[in-house]
N, C-alpha and C positions, 0 to 999 in steps of 0.2 A: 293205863287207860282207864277212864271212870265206864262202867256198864251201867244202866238203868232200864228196868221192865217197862213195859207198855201200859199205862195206867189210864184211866178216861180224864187225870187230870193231873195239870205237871206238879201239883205238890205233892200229888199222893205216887207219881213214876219217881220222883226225886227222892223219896225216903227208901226205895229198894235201888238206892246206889252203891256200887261198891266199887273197889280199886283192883282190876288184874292187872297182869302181864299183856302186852298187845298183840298177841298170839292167838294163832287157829287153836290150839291147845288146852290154852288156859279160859280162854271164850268155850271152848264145847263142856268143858267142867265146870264152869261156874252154871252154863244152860241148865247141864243138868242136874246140878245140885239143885237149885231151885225147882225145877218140873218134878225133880222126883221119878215117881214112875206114873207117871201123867200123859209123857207123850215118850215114843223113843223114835231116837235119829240117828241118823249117821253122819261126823263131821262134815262130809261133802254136803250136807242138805243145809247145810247153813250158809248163809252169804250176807255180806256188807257192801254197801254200796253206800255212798254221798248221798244224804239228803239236804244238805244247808246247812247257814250259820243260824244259831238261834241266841238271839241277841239276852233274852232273856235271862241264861244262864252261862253264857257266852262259851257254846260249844262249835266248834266244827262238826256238827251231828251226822254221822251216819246212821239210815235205819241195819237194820240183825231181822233179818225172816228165814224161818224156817220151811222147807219144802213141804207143804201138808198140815202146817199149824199156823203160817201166816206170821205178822209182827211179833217178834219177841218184844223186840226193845233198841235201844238207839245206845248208842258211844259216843264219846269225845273226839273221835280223831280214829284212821283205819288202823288196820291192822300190818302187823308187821311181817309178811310175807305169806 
């Protein structure tokens, strides 16, 4: 599954993409590799949900919000359990 940050513009969200695993698992390690010690959470505070297709870069988009940080960022397609 591709991950991409939340950027104020889709070229500049599309350059922080990467490729995980479609997993609750591998989603809260790649969060936090990026955040650092920026923000700290716990698995459960993370969720995906359907936001639309985005033709642009022809994703099945989900948003990725964190309980208390708001939009991480969006995916390709959900997660796999």
């Amino acid at each position: 599954m591709k991950l991409r940050e939340h950027r104020g513009l889709l070229t500049d969200s599309m350059e922080t993409c990467i490729e995980i695993e479609p997993t609750r698992d591998a989603l809260e390690n790649a969060i936090k590799e990026s955040l650092l010690d920026f923000f700290h959470f716990e698995k459960e505070n993370i969720h995906v949900k359907p936001y639309g297709y985005d033709d642009r870069i022809k994703w099945d988009t989900h948003i990725v919000t964190i309980d208390g940080y708001g939009v991480y960022g969006f995916t390709d397609g959900p997660l796999n359990g």
